[in-house]
C-alpha positions as CSV (number, residue, x, y, z in Angstrom):
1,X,203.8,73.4,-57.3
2,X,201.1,75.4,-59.1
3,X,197.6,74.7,-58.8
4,X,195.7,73.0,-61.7
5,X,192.7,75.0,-62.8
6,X,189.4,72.4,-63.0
7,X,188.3,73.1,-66.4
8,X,185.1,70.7,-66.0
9,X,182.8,73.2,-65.0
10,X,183.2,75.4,-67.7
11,X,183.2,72.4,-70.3
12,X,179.5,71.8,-68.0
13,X,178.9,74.9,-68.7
14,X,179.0,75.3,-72.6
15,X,177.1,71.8,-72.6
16,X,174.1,73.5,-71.0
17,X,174.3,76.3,-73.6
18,X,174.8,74.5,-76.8
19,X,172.0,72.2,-75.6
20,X,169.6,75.1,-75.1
21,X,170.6,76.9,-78.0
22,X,169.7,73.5,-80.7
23,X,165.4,73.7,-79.6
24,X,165.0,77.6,-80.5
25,X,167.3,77.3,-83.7
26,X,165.3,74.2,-84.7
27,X,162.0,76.0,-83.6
28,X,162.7,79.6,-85.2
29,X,163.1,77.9,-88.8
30,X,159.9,76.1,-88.5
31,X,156.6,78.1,-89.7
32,X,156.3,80.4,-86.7
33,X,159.2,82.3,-87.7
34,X,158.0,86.1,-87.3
35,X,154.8,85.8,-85.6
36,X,156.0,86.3,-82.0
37,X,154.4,89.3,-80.1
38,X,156.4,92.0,-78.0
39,X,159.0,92.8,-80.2
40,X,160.6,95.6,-78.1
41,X,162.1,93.1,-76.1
42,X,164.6,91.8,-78.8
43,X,165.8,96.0,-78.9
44,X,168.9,96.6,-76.6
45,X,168.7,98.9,-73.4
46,X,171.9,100.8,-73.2
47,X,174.3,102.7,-75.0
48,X,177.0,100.8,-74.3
49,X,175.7,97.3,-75.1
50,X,174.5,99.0,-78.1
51,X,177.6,100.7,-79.2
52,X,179.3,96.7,-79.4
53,X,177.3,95.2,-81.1
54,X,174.4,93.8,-78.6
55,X,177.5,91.6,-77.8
56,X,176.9,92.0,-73.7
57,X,176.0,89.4,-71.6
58,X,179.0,88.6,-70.3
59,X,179.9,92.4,-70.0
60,X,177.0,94.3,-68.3
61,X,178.7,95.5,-64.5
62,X,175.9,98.0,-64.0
63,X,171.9,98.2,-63.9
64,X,171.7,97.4,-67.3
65,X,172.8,94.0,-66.3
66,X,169.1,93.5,-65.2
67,X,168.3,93.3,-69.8
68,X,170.8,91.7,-70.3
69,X,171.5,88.6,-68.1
70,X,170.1,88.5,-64.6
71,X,173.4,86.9,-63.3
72,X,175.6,89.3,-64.6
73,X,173.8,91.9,-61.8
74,X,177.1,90.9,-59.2
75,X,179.2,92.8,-61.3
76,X,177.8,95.7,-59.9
77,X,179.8,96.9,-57.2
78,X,177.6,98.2,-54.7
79,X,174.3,99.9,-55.9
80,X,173.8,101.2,-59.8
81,X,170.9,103.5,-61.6
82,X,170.8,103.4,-65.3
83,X,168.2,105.7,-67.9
84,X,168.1,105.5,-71.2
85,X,166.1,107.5,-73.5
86,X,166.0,106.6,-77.8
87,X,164.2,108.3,-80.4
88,X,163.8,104.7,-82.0
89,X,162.7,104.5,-86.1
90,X,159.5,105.6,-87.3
91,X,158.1,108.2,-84.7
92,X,158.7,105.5,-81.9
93,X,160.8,105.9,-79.0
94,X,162.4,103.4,-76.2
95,X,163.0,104.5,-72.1
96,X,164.1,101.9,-70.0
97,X,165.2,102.9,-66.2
98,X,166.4,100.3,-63.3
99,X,168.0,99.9,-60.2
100,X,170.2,97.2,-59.0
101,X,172.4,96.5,-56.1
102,X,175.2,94.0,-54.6
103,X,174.5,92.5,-51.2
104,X,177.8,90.9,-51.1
105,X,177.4,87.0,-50.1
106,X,174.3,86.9,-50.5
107,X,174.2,87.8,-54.4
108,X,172.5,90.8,-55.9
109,X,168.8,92.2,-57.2
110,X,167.5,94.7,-58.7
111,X,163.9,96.1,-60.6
112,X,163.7,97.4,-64.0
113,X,161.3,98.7,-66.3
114,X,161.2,99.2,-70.4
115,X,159.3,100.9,-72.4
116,X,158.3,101.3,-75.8
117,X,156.2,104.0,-77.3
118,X,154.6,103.8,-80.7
119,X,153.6,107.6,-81.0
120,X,149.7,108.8,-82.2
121,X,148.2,106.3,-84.7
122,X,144.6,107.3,-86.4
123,X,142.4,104.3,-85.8
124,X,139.9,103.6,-89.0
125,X,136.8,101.6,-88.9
126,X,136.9,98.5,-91.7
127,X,135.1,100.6,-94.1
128,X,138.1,103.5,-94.2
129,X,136.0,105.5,-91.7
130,X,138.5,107.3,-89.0
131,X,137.5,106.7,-85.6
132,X,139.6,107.3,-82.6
133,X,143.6,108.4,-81.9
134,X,145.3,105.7,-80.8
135,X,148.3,105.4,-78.5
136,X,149.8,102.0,-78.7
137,X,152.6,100.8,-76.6
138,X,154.8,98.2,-74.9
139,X,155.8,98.2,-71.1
140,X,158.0,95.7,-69.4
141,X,158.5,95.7,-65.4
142,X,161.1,93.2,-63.9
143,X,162.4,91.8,-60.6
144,X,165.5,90.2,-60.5
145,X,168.0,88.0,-58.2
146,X,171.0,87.1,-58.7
147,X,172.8,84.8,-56.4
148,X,176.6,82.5,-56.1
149,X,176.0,78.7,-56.5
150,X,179.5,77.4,-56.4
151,X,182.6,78.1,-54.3
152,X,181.5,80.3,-51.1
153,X,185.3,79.9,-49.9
154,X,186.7,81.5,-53.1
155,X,186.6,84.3,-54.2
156,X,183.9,86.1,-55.8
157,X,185.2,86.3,-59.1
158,X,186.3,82.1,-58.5
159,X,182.8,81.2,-58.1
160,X,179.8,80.4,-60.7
161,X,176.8,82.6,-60.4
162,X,173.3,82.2,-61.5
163,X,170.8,84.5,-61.7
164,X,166.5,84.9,-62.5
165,X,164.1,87.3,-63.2
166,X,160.2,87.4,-63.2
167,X,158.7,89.8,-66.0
168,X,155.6,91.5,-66.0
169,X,154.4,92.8,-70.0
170,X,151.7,94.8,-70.9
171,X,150.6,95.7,-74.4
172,X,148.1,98.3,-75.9
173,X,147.3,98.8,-79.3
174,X,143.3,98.9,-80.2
175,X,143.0,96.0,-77.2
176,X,145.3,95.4,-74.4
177,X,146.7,91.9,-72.9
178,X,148.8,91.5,-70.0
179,X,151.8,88.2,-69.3
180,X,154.1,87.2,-66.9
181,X,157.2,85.6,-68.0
182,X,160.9,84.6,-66.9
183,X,164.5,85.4,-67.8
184,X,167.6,82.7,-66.4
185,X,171.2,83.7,-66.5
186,X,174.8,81.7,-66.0
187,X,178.0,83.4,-65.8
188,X,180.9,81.7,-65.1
189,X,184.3,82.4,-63.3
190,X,187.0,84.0,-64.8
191,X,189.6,81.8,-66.6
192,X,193.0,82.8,-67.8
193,X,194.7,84.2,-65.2
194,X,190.8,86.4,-64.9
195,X,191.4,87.4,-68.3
196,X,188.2,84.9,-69.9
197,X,184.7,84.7,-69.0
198,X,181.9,83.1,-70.5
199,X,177.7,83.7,-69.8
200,X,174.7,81.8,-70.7
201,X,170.9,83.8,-70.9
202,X,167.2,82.2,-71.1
203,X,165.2,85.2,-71.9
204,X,161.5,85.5,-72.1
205,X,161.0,81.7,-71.6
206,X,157.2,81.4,-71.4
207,X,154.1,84.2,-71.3
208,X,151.8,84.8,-74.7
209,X,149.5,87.8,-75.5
210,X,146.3,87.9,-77.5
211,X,144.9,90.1,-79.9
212,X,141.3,89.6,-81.4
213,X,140.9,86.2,-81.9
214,X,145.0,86.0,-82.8
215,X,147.8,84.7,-79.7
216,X,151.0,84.5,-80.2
217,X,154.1,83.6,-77.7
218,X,156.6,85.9,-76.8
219,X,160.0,86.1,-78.7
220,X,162.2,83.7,-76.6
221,X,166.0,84.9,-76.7
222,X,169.1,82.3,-75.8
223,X,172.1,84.0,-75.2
224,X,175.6,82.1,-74.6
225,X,178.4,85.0,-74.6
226,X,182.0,85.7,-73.4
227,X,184.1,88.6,-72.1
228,X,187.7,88.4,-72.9
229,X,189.5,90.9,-71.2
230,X,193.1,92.1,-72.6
231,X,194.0,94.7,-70.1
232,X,192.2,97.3,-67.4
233,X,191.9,99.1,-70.7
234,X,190.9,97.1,-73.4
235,X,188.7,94.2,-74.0
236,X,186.4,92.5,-76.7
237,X,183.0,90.4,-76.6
238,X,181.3,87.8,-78.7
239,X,177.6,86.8,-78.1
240,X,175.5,84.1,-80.6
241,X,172.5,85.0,-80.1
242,X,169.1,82.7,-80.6
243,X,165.9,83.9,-81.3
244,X,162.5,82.0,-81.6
245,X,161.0,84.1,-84.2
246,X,164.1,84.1,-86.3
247,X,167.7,82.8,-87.4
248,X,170.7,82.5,-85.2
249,X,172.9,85.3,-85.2
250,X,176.1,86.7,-84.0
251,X,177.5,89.7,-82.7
252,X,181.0,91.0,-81.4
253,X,181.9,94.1,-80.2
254,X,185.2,95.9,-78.2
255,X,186.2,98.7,-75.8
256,X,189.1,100.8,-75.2
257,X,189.6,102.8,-72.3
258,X,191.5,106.3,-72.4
259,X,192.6,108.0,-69.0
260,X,192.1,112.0,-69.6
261,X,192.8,113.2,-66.1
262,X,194.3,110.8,-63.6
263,X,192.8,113.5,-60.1
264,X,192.4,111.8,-57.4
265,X,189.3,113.6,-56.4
266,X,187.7,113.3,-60.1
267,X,189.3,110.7,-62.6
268,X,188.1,111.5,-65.6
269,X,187.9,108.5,-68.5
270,X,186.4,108.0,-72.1
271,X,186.1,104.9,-74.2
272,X,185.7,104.0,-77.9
273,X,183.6,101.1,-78.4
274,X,182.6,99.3,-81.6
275,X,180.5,96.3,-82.8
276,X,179.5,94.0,-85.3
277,X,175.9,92.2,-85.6
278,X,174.7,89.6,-88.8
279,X,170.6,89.8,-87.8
280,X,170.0,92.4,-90.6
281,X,172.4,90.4,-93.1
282,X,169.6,88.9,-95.1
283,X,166.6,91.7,-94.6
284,X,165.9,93.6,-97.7
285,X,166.9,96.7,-95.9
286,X,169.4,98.6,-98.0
287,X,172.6,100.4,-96.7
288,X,175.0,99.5,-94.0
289,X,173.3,98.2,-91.2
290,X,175.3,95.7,-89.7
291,X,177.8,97.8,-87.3
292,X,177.7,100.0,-84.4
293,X,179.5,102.8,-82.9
294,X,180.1,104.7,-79.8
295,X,181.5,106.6,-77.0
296,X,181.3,107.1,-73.3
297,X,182.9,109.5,-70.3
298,X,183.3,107.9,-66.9
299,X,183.6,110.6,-64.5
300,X,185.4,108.6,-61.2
301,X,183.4,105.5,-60.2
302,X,180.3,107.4,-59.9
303,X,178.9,108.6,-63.4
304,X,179.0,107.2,-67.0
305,X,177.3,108.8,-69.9
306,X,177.6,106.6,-73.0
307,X,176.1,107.4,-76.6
308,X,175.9,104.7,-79.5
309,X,174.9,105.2,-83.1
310,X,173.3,102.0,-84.8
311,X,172.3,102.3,-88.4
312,X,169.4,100.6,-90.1
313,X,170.0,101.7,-93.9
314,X,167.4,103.1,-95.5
315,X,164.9,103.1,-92.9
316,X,167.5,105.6,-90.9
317,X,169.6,105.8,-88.0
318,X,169.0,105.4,-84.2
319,X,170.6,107.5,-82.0
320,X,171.2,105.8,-78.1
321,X,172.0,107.8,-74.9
322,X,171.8,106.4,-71.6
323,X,172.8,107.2,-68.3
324,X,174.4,104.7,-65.1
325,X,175.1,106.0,-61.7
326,X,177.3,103.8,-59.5
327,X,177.4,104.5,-56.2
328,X,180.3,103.3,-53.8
329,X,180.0,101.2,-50.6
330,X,180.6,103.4,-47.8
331,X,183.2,102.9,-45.8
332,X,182.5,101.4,-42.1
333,X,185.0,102.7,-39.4
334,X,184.8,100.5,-36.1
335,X,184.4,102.9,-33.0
336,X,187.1,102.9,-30.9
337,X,186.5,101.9,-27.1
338,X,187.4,104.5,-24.3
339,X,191.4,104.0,-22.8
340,X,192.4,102.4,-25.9
């Protein structure tokens, strides 16, 4: 007789993100809305999340992870380097680098750092006077662990995972501040015969920054998302996404694989991806601005180079290319004994 797959869990699961999504909507549409500081942590690190639609908290299986949802880091097969460099709007500009790795049984962690550069600003005194070149920017570092809190005699992708990260930010326009904040991740197992997943994300839960005389909090995200995968080849996301400093939003996005050279030695793959996102639908920015496009090349296991083109109507077009090298587990060969 087949086994009957427990679906409690997973109805546990959405409970936990539909009661943690309800405080920042009510919250975001109080007076506050707008006012939160370090914005360039609501902008997405990776061409690939990027590409679909900042729909990718249940996706991320490399370094990138680490931005995304801390739990999601397992997905990583063994160790994973991502770099992304944007030319972002208006002169600025957004890196982000990390490094993550899978420990097996024992989880996964990894370090990260974003940031955001705001280009040469002229300071002016209050009477119009110009008086020094300014520099602002935004800086990010993380830490991360990720860990399996629910069936150690399954199998990995049979088990529930949860994940953390502690956040250092530092800001510098005229005056500087420094906070430490927090991310929390879920994701669950696979349902479906491992076609289904589903992911839950707490990011930047506490930490404040003050300018002058001014503080404000930084811009809490809540993220519940799924993966639903149709084949090896082709599969599609869905993320609502909560933010304290504004509405609820949602965002979908898919992915379809293309095998160019099947070598042995040097696969060689490509992907379309596409995406959809409603935060700009009510802005008074005009032009399309609610879609997202891109590409990728997989070269074996090893390298992925992925582009994504987001535009932002009249304000112009952002260009994303990032980076992720996977490395593989070595294999271990047990020495053989003398006579044998």
């Amino acid at each position: 007789m087949k086994k009957r797959r427990n679906f409690l869990p997973f109805f546990f699961f959405l409970l936990i993100a539909a009661c943690l999504l309800f405080p920042v909507r009510t919250y975001a549409s109080g007076a506050d809305v707008g006012t939160s500081t370090g914005q360039f942590l609501k902008i997405a690190s990776g061409a690939r999340a990027a590409a679909m639609g900042e729909a990718f908290s249940a996706a991320a299986d490399d370094a990138f992870a680490l931005d995304w949802n801390p739990a999601a880091a397992t997905n990583i097969r063994y160790k994973s380097i991502a770099l992304m460099h944007s030319m972002y709007l208006a002169d600025t500009s957004l890196s982000y680098l990390a490094y993550a790795e899978n420990t097996g049984d024992m989880g996964a962690w990894g370090i990260s750092a974003k940031y955001m550069s705001y280009g040469s600003i002229e300071g002016t005194s209050e009477h119009g006077e110009i008086t020094q070149n300014m520099s602002p920017y935004d800086l990010a570092l993380s830490i991360a662990f990720s860990c399996y809190i629910t069936g150690f005699n399954k199998d990995p992708e049979d088990r529930f995972i949860m994940g953390a990260a502690g956040k250092f930010i530092s800001s510098k326009i005229s005056n500087s501040d420094n906070t430490l904040s927090a991310d929390i991740g879920l994701l669950s197992p696979w349902f479906l015969g491992r076609h289904l997943r589903f992911s839950f994300a707490g990011q930047n839960l506490i930490g404040s920054m003050r300018f002058d005389k001014e503080e404000n909090d930084l811009p809490m995200i809540i993220r519940a998302g799924s993966l639903y995968k149709v084949s090896d080849f082709l599969c599609f996301t869905a993320d609502m996404i909560s933010y304290s400093d504004y509405d609820t939003v949602f965002a979908a996005g898919s992915e379809l694989k293309l095998k160019l050279i099947s070598s042995r030695e040097m696969p060689l793959e490509a992907a379309l991806r596409g995406g959809l996102n409603t935060r700009n639908k009510d802005e008074a920015v005009k032009g399309s601005n609610n879609f997202s496009l891109g590409a990728g090349l997989k070269f074996g296991d090893v390298y992925s180079f992925d582009y994504a083109y987001s535009p932002f109507g009249d304000l112009g077009n952002v260009h994303r290319f990032s980076l992720s090298v996977n490395f593989k587990k070595p294999v271990v060969r047990k020495k053989r004994l003398r006579g044998t």
